[in-house]
Legacy VTK file of the C-alpha trace (Angstrom):
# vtk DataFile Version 3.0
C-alpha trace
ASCII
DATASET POLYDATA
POINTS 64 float
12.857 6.160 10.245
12.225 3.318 12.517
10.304 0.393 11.278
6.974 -0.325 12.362
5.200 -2.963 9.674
5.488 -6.644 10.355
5.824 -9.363 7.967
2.321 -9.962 7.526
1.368 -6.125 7.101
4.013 -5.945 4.472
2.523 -8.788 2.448
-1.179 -8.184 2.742
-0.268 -4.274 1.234
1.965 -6.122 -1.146
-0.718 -8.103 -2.491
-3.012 -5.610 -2.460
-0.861 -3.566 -4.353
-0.443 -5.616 -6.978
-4.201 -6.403 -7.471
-4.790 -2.917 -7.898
-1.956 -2.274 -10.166
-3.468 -5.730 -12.073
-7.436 -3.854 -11.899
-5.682 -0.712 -13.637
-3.810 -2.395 -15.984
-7.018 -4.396 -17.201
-8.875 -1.271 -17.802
-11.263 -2.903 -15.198
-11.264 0.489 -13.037
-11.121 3.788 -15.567
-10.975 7.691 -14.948
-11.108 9.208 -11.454
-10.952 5.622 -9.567
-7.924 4.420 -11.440
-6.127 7.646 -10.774
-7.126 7.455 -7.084
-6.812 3.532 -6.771
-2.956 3.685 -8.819
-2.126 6.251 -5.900
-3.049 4.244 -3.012
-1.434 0.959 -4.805
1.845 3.585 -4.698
1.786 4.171 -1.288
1.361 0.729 0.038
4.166 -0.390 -2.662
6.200 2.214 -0.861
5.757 1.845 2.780
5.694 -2.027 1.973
9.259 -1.836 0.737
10.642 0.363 3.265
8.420 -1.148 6.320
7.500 2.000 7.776
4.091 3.743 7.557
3.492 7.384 8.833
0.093 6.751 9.289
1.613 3.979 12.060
3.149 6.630 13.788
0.536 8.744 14.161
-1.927 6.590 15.323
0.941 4.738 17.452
0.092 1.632 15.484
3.159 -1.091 15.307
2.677 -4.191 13.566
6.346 -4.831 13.815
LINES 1 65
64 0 1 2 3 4 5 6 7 8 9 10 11 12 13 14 15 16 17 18 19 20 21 22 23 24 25 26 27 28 29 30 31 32 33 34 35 36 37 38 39 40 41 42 43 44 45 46 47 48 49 50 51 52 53 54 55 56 57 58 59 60 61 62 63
């Protein structure tokens, strides 16, 4: 698995991330949306910390 997320990439998900983890955790987003909102936050933790998305790959994207 071959890197393909720059710097930048990394951070923005990073952040983004962690305001969504911050929206659940405030009860600001509830039900459904905080179920579906925690999961993206998960991915973009994950492919943030390993600097590889599949997505990238298929659409031949590299931020790197």
């Amino acid at each position: 698995m071959t890197k393909n997320m720059g710097t930048t990439d990394r951070l923005v998900r990073s952040a983004l991330a962690a305001g969504a983890a911050a929206l659940i955790a405030t009860k600001t987003v509830k039900g459904p949306a905080a179920i579906a909102l925690g999961g993206l936050a998960t991915i973009f933790a994950l492919t943030s910390s390993v600097g590889h998305c599949p997505a990238y790959d298929v659409a031949d994207i590299n931020t790197l």
